[in-house]
N, C-alpha and C positions, 0 to 999 in steps of 0.2 A: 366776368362771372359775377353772378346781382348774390349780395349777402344773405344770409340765411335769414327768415324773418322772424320776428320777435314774439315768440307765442303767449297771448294774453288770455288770462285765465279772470273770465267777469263772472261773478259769485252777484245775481240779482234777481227778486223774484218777481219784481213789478215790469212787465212786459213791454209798457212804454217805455219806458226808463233801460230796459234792454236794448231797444229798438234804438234808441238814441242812442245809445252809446257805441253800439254796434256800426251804426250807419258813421256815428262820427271816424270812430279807425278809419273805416272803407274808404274815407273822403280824403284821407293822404296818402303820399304818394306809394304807387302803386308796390306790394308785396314787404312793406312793412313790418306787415302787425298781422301776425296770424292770429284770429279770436276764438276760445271756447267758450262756451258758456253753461253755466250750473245755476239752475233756480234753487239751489237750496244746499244750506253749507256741507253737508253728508257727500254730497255729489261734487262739490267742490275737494272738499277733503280727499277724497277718494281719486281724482283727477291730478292733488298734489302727489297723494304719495306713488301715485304712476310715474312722477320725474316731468322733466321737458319744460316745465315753467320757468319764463324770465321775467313776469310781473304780475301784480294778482292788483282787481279791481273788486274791492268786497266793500255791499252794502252792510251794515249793521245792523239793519230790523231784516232778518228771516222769518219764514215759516218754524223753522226746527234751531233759531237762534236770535237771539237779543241782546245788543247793548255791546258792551265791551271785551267780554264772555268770548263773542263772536273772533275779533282779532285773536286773543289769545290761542283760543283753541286753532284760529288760523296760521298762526304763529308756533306752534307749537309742531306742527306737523309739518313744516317745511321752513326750518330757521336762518336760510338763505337765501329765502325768494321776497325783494320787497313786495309791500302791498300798500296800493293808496284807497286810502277809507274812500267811499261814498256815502255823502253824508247833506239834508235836506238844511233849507237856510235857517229852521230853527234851532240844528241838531250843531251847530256849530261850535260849541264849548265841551261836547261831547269829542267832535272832531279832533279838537284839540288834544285834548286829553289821549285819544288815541296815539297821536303820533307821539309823545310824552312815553308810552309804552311800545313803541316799537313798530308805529306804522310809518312810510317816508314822507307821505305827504295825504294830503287830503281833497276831496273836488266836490263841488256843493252840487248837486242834480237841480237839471233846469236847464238851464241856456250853459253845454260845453261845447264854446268849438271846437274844432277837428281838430285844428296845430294847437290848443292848448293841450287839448287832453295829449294830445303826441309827444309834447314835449314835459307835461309834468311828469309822462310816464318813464321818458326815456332822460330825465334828471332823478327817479326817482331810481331806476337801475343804476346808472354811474355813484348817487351818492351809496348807495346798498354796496358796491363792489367797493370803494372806497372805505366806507369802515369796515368791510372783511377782512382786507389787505392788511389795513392796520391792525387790527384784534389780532392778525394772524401772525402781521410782525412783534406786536408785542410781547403775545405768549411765548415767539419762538423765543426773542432775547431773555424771557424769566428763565423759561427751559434750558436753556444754553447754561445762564448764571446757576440755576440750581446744580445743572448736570454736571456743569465744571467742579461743584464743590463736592459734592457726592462723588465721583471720580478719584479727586485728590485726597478725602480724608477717608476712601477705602485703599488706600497706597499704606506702604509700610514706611517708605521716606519721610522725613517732614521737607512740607513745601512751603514757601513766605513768597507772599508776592508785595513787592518794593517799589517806596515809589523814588525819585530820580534822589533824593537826600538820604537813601538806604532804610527809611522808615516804614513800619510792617504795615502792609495796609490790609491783608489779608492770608492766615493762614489756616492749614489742615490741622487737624487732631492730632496728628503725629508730631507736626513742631511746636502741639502745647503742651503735650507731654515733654519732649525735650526739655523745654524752655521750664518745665516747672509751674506754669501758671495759666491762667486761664485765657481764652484768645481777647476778651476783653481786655483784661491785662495787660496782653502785648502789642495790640493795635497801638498806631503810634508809636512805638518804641524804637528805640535803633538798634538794628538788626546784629552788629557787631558787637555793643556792648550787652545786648542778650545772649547772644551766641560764646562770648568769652570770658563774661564777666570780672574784666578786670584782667585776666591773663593775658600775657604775651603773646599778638598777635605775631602770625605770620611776615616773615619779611617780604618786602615788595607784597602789599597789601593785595589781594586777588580783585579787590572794588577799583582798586586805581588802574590797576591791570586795564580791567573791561572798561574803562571810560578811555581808555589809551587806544587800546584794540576794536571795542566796540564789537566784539566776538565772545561766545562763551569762554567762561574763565572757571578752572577749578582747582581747587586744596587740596590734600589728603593734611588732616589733621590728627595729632594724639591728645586725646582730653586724660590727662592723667584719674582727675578725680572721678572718673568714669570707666577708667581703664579700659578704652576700646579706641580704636580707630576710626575716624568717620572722613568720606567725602564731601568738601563744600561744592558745589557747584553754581556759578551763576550764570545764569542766562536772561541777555537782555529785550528791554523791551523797548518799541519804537514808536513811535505816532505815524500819522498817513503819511508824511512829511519825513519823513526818516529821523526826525531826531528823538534821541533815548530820553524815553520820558520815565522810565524805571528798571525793576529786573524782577526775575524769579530764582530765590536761594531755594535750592534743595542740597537736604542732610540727608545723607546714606551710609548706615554704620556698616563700614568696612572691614569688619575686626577677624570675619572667619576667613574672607579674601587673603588677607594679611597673615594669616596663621595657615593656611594653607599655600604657602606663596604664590599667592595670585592665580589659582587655579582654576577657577573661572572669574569671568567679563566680567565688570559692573556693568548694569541694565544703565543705558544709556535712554537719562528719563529729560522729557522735555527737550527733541532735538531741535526743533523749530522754535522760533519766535513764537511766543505767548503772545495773542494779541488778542482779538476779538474771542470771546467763549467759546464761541465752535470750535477756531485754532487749537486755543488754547487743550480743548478734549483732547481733539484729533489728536495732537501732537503726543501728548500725554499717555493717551492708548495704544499710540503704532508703536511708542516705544516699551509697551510691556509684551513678554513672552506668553502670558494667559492672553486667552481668547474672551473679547469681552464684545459687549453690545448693547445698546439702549434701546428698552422697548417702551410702547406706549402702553393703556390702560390695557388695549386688546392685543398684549404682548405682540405685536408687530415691529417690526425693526425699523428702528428710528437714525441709527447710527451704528457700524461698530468698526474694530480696528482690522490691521492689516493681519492678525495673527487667525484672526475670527472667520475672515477670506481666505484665508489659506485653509481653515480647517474645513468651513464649509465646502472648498472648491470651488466658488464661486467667484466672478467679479464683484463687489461693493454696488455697485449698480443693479445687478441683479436680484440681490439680498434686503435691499432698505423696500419697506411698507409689506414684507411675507409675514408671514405668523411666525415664529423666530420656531416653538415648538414641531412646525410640517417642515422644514428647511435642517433641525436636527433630528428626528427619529423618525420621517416619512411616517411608515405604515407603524413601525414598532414599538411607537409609545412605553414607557414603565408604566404597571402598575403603582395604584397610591394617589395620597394627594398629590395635586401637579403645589411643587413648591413658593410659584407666582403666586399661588390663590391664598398658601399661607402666609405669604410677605407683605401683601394687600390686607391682611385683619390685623396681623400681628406690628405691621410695622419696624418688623428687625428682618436681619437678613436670615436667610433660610438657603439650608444646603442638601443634597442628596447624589449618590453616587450610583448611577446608572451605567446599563451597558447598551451599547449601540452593535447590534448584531449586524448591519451591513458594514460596520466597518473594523466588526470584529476586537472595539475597543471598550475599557471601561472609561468614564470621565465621572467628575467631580463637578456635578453644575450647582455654583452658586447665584444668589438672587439677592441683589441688595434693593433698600427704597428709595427713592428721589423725593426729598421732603424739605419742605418751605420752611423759611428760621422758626415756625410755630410750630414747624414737627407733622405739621399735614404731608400725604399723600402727594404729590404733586397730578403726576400722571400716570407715569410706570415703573421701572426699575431697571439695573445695572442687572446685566446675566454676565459667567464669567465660567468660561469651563478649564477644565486643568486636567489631565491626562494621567490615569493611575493606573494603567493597567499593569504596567511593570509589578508596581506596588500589591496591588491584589495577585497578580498571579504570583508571587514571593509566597505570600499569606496562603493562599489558598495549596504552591506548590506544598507550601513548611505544615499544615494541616493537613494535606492527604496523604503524607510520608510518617505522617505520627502517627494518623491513624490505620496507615496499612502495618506498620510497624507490631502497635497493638495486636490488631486483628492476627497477623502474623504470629505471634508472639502464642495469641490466644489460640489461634486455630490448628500450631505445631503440639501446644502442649493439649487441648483435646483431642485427636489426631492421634497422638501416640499411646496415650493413657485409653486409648477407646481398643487399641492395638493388642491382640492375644501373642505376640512376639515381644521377646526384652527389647527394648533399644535404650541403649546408653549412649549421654555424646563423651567423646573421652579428650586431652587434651594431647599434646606432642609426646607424652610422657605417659599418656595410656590410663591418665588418675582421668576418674568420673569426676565430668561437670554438671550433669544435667541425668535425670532417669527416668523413665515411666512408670507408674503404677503396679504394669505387671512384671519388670525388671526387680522391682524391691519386691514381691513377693516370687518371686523366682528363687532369690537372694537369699529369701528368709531374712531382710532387715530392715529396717525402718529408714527412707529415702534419707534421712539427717545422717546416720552413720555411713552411709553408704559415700556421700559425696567425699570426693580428692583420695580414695584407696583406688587401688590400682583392681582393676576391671578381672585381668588376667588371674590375680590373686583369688578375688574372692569367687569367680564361677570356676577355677580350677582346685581352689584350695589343694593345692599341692598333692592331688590322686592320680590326678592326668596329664600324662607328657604328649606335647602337641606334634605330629610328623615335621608341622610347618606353624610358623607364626605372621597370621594371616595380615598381624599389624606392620610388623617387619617389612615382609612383600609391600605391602599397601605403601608404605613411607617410599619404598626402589620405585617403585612401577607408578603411582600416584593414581591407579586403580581400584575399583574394589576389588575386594581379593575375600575369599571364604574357605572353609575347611569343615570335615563332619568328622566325629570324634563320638566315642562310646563313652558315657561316664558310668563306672564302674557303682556310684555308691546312690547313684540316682536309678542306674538300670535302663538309663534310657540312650534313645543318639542324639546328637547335639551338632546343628550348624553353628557355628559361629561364622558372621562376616562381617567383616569391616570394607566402611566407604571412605572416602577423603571429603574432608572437608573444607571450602579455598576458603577467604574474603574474595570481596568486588574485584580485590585487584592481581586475583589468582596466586594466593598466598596461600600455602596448607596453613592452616591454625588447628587443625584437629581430625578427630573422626567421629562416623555413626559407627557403633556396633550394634551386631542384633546378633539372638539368640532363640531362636526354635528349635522347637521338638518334631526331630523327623521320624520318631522310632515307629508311626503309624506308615509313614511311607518306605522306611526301609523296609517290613515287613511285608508291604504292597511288593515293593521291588524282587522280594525276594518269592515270593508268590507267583507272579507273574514271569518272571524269571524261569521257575519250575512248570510255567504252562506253558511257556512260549516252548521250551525245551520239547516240550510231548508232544506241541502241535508242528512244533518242526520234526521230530522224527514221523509224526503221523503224515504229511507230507512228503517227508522222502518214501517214506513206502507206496505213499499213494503214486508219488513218480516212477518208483522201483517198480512199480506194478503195470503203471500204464504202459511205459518203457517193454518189459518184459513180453506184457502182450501183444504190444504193436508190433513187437518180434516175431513173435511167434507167428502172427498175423499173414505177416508181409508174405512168407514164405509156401505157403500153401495158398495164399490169393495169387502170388506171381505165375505158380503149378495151374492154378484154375483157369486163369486167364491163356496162359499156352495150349494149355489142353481144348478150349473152346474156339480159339483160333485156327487149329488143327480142325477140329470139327468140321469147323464152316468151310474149311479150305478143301475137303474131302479127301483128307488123308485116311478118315476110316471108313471110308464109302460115301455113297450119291446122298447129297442131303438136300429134304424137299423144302418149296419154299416156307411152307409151315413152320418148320423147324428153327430153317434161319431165321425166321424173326424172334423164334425164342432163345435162340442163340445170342443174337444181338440186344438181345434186354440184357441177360446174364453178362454179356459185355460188359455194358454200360454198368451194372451193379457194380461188378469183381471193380473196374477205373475210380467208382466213387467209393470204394470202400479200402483199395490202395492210398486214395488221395487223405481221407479220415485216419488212413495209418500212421501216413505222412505225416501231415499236422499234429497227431496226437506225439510222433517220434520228433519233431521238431519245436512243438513246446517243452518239452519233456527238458530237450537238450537247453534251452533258451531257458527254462528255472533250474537248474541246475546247473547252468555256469560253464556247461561242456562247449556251446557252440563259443567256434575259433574265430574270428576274422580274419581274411584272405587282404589286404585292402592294398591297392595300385589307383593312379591316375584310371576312369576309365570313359569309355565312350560313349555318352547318352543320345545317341543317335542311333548308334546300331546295336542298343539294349534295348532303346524304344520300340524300331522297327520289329527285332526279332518278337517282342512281347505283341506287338498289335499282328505278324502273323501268325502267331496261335490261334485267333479268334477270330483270322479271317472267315472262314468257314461257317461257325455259327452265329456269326454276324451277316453275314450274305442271307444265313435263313431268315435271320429277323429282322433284315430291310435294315439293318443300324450301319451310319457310315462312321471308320475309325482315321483317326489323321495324328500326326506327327507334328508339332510346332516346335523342331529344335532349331537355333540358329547355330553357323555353321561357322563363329570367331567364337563360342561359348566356351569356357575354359573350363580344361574337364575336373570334376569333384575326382576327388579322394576316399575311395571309399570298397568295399568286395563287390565285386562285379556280380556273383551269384546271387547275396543276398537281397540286393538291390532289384536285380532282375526279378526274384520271388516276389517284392513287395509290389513291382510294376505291376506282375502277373495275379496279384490277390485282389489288386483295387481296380483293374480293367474287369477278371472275372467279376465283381461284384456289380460294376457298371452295367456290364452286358443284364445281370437277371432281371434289373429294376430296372432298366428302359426302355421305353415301349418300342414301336415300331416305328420306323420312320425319323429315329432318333439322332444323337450324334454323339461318337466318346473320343474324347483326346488330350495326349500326351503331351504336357508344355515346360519347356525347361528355361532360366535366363539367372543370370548374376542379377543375385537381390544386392550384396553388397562385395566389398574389396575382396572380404574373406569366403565368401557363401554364394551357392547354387542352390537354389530354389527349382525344386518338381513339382507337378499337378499333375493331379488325374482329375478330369472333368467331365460331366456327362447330362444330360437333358434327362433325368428318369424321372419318378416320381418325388423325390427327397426324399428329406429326413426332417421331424419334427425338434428344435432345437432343446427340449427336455432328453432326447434319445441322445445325446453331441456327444457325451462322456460316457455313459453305457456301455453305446455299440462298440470300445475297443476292450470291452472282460470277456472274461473267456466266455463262450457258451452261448453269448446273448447274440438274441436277433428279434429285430425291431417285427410286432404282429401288425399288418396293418387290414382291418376288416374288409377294403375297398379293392384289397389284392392280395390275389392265388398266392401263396407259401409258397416260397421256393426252396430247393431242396438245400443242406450245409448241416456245418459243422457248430458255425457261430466261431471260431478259433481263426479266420484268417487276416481282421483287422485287430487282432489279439497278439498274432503271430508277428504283424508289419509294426505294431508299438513298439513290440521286444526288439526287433531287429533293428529297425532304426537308435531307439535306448542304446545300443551297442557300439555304432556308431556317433553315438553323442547328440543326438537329433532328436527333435520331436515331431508327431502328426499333428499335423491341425483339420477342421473340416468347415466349409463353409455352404449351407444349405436350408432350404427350406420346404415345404410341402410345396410338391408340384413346380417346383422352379430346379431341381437336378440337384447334382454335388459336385463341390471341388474338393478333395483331400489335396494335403501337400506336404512337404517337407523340405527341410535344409541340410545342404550336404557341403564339408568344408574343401575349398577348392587345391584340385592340387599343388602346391604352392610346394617351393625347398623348407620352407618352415614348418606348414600343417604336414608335411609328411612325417618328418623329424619328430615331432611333437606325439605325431602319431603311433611310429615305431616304439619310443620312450616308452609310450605308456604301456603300450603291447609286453614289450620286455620285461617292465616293472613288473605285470599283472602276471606273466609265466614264472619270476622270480618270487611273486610273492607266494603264489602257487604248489610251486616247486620248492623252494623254501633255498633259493640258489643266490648266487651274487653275478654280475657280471663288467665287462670296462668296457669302456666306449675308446676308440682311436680317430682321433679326425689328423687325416693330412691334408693341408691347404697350401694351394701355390701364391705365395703370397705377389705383389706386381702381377695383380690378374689381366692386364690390357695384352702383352706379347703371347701370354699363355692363348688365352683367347684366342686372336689371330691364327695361333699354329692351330690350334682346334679347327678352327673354319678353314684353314688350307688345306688340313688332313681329312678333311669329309666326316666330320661328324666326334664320338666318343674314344677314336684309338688311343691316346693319348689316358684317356681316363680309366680304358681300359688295361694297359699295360700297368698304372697304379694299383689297379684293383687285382690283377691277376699275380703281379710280385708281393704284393702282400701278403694274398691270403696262401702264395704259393710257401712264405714262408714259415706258415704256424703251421701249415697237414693236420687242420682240425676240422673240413669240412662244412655239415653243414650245423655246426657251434660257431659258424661265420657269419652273419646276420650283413649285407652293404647297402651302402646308402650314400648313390652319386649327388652331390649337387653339380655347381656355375661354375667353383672353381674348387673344390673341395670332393675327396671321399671322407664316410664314414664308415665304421665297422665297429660292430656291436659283436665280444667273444664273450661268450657265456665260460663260466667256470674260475675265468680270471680275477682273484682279487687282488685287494689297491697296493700291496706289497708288492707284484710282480708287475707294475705302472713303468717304472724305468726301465728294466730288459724289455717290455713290447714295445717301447718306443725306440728303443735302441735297437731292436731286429728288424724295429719298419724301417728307418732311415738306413739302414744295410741294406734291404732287398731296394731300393729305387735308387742306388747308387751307378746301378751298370745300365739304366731305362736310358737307351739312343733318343728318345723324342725329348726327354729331360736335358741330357747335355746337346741338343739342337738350341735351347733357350739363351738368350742373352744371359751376361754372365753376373748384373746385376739382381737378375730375380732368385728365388729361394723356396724351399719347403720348409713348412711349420709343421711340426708333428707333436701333437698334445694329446693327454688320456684322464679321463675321469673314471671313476667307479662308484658303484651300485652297493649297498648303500651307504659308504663310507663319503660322499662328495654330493648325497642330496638321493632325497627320496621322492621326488616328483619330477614329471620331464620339464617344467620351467626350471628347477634348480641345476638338475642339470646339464641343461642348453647355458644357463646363465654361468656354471663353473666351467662345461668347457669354453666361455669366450674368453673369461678372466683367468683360465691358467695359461701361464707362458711356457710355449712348449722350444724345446730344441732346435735351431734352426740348422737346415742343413744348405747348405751354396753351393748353386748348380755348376 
């Protein structure tokens, strides 16, 4: 592969003199010297600062340049490219004079041969690379030596560098503060008798130590008249040759170490050999904990430690010659002066503490100067970061907690004093700590008298005796707790309530109390009170009325209807076809105006509280069927097909079989009116969940607009839609299906839109031994509460339900359960005051009349009557009946409490 060729840059404007020089290159060997040429220094200029030049042949007389002028300015724009004058046999002393300023060599125009000019050109490159080298090694050795000392006199240690007779040859600002004296002073000096002055040195010397060892050597000393502790340590130094031609003592006051028993490291300074300046940095910064770095002018990274790699994340290699500033804040920069720029005029070190958002930290970046023993600038400066975020978020947490504190403080006491209610805070003891504005004028006293008297004292002032003390409660329960009271001497009624008040650490320390004035709403109350009363008697009569008439109704429609039947059937003679069609309209009225009676006798019953529930397991399959054929027939008219979607494992609900049928029958008839032709309505039933059956009625009609969803189930309403004929109703029978379902514990739902059909649906609780139970319960309570009655529950249970079982399934089904059930109740002869209720391996029996005092004789007459039961002594002789009794409402007034009292009362066992 032939070497890259030498591109030569000839700056001449005299065109023979080009020609010749040109031709001369061309004439060696082949691919040398690649030539440009500029007739004029602008063009030449403008070619340097393009790059790519490895020599320049500039004449001295230009068009746009003369004399010596010419170098400079060519020097000046590219200060590492040599350049050999061209210069005429008079201009010789001129010539001179150029290379004196910085040309490498010079060539007289006229006769150049080809290998001269070749070769002045290619000694005049190697001497140019040669003094680069050097210049380049020189500066770096002053940089090194500056860097090393700028380094060690920003340490907190004092550092002495020694040479082999322990004499200081060089130390930092910190061992001449030690030392007392100026480093003038101590150069030269011996390092021991600076460091002791006379005092008793160390046994086994630590210098003899290290000439023994030839390993770092160190002290812990106590300087009494200093009263602290310090570490000596020395580390030696070596020639290329390995022998110890000196050391480095560093002093490190030890004294918090020491008082903290050695609680953290001493910073292990200077682990290497000190040797050359660079070592010597290196060494020196891998062992400090801050992240440090040497930049140049245009703060680029010249050097830094291993602490500084580690923060950046970066290899060392990858970080020397970046901008030190794009390498820490990328994109983020801090606003402000950057503190490089201030360390550069200032000449001191300069500090600021920024936050770095990608790393979600704060830091502390310092900037020291690197300056020459005259105090110049050198190049750049010492960067040094240190990590405070801890420290600011402390500050910053201990400031936002004072000042929410405040604000708190500020914003409780405007808050309450803005407040037309008293609030007091009070203490365990009920004495006022704290009051509001309108508390002391409540008081009648000035907030000063009012604090640490007792709360209860001075708004009762001994007129008013409380039912309850609301503070009392509040201290048991750790709730708030209130009470309303009439004050006799004010005229007015009065809440009083108290809150608890914790600390952080759910502590009572106190209470809020407040105090308002209800006597506007008691008077509301009692207003309201007197209306509701009249709008409910008006109500009843409106029912007593409607009731009354649907009575009277029904009776003379039922008459009408037979008698019209008769008619058409020609029990009073031949009837023409004329007639019978007028016949069968009157039909059709008398059916719709029974059906309006209906409804109107069935809400009636349903706000009034009279309609009963009937409720058993029932069958949603042959309720469905029977509902969809009623409507076979006028569904045949109107081309609509009806379908059944029950499955046929579905577990039946729990619930009255008639009423349930009704609401089938209200939501299929309303299907039928709003669906067009060619339609489709059907019945869908499935277990939504463990507890629950889910119905639908579903149909293609025209919908329902969802502003109508909640309407369509008040009484009366029915949705007008301008785009379709009125159908005939009452508006009562998605009115009628809310109530009824309500009864059963269920709600309607509806899901629909215009033109896309409707689904209503509801939930029904499956017949489960539980939801039954649960269910009777409540039936019971509701007759009792009704009735204004008491009644007991008896449950016998066979307890070891596995053999019971078996004989169950041997004997074909319930005899077994039935022979409990029929000794039982054979032995109260009360009827139907019998209420039973088989389960799996238990009956129950609900007797009305009986209260919890006669609980022991029932339990004692039932375990009599199943004593002589033949299927009972068929059982193994290990199993047993349990017989236990609760009552109504002495053992619970809800059917949870008392399902939960009969598990936990232990009844009587009887051994089969």
């Amino acid at each position: 592969m032939s070497p890259k060729p030498l591109r030569v840059l000839v700056i001449e404007d005299n065109p023979a003199d080009t020609r010749m020089l040109l031709e001369g290159l061309a004439q060696h060997e082949s691919g040398l010297f690649e030539q440009i040429h500029a007739g004029r220094l602008s063009e030449g200029l403008e070619a340097l600062s393009r790059g790519g030049i490895d020599v320049v042949l500039l004449d001295l007389s230009l068009p746009d340049s003369e004399g010596l002028d010419t170098l400079l300015r060519a020097r000046a724009q590219a200060l590492t490219v040599p350049i050999v004058v061209l210069t005429g046999t008079t201009d010789e002393p001129m010539a001179l004079q150029a290379v004196q300023d910085g040309a490498q060599d010079y060539l007289v125009k006229g006769s150049l041969p080809g290998n001269l000019l070749a070769r002045t050109l290619l000694y005049a490159i190697e001497r140019n690379r040669t003094q680069m080298e050097k210049a380049a090694l020189h500066r770096t050795i002053e940089r090194g030596k500056q860097e090393w000392e700028t380094t060690v006199d920003a340490l907190a240690e004092s550092v002495a560098l020694l040479d082999a007779e322990q004499r200081v040859v060089r130390c930092n600002q910190a061992a001449a503060d030690l030392f007392g004296l100026s480093w003038e002073e101590i150069l030269g000096r011996h390092f021991t008798d600076l460091f002791f002055r006379g005092q008793a040195m160390p046994e086994n010397d630590l210098f003899c130590r290290l000439l023994r060892s030839g390993n770092r050597e160190s002290e812990e000393v106590y300087l009494p008249d200093r009263k602290q502790w310090v570490e000596v340590s020395v580390h030696p130094l070596r020639e290329a040759s390995g022998q110890l031609s000196g050391a480095v003592a560093v002093v490190g006051d030890i004294t918090d170490r020491k008082r903290v028993e050695r609680e953290r490291s001493v910073v292990q300074i200077l682990q290497k050999t000190i040797g050359r300046a660079k070592k010597e940095w290196e060494t020196t910064a891998d062992a400090l904990e801050e992240c440090v770095a040497l930049v140049d002018a245009g703060q680029r990274v010249v050097r830094c430690n291993r602490a500084m790699s580690q923060f950046l994340q970066l290899p060392w290699e990858e970080i020397l010659g970046r901008p030190f500033r794009s390498l820490l804040f990328a994109e983020d920069a801090p606003a402000g002066r950057d503190p490089f720029l201030a360390m550069v005029e200032t000449r001191r070190k300069q500090a600021q503490e920024v936050y770095l958002s990608a790393r979600g930290r704060w830091i502390l970046l310092s900037v020291s100067p690197i300056l020459d023993p005259t105090g110049q600038l050198i190049t750049g400066g010492v960067e040094t970061l240190v990590d405070v975020t801890d420290r600011r978020q402390a500050e910053q947490e201990t400031e936002s907690l004072q000042k929410s504190i405040q604000r708190a403080k500020s914003e409780w006491e405007a808050t309450i004093d803005a407040l037309a209610e008293s609030v007091a805070l009070v203490d365990l003891e009920e004495k006022i700590v704290r009051c509001n504005r309108a508390a002391a004028e409540f008081l009648g006293l000035p907030w000063e008298e009012i604090l640490h008297r007792s709360f209860p004292d001075l708004l009762l002032a001994g007129h008013v005796l409380l039912e309850k003390d609301p503070f009392a409660e509040m201290m048991r329960s750790r709730k708030r707790e209130s009470t309303e009271f009439y004050h006799p001497d004010r005229k007015r009624w009065i809440q009083l309530g108290v809150s608890p008040l914790f600390d952080p650490a759910g502590q009572l320390i106190g209470a809020v109390e407040t105090v308002a004035d209800i006597t506007r709403r008691k008077e509301a109350e009692e207003t309201l009170l007197k209306a509701n009363q009249e709008l409910q008697n008006l109500d009843r009569m409106k029912s007593e009325f409607v009731s009354t008439v649907s009575h009277e109704l029904r009776t003379p429609l039922t008459s009408m209807s037979n008698a019209l039947s008769n008619i058409r059937a020609g029990v009073v003679g031949k009837v023409n076809p004329q007639l019978k069609e007028y016949i069968d309209l009157l039909q059709t009225d008398c059916v719709r105006l029974c059906g309006l009676v209906e409804n109107l006798l069935d809400m009636s019953r349903l706000e009034s509280g009279r309609m009963m529930l009937y409720a058993s397991a029932i069958d949603v399959q042959a309720i469905a069927e029977e509902t969809l054929k009623a409507f076979e027939a006028p569904a045949e008219k109107k081309g609509l097909s009806l379908r059944a979607e029950i499955p046929d494992s579905l577990t039946p609900p729990y619930a009255d079989k008639a009423k349930i049928s009704q609401v089938l029958t209200n939501l299929v008839g309303n299907a039928l009116k709003f669906t067009p032709p060619g339609g489709r309505i059907t019945i869908q039933a499935e277990e939504s969940s463990p507890e629950g059956v889910t119905l639908r009625v579903s149909d293609t009609g025209i919908g329902i607009a969802p502003e109508f969803h909640e309407k369509i189930f008040e009484k009366f309403f029915q949705v007008r839609r301008p785009d379709h004929p009125h159908q005939p109703g009452t508006g009562l029978g998605l009115a009628i299906c809310k109530e009824i379902l309500s009864l059963h514990g269920a709600k309607i739902g509806i899901e629909s839109q215009p033109g896309r059909g409707c689904t209503f649906s509801f939930t029904l609780p499956k017949a489960l031994p539980d939801t039954i139970l649960r269910a009777d319960f409540t039936m019971a309570i509701e007759r009792a509460r009704a009735e204004s009655s008491v009644f007991t529950i008896l449950r016998v249970h066979l307890a070891g339900a596995g053999p019971w079982l078996l004989l169950q399934r041997q004997e074909q089904g319930n005899s077994l359960l039935q022979e409990i059930t029929q000794a039982v109740k054979a032995s109260f002869r009360r009827g139907q005051d019998i209420v039973v209720l088989q389960g799996d391996a238990s009956v129950t029996f609900i007797l009305w009349g009986i209260v919890k005092s006669l609980g022991p004789e029932v339990e004692k007459r039932a375990r009599e009557s199943l004593q002589p039961l033949a299927g009972l002594r068929r059982l193994h002789a290990e199993n047993s009946l349990s017989v236990r009794s609760v009552s109504y409402p002495e053992d619970g007034s809800t059917p949870d409490e008392l399902l939960n009292r009969l598990e936990e009362t232990p009844g009587a066992v009887t051994h089969v």
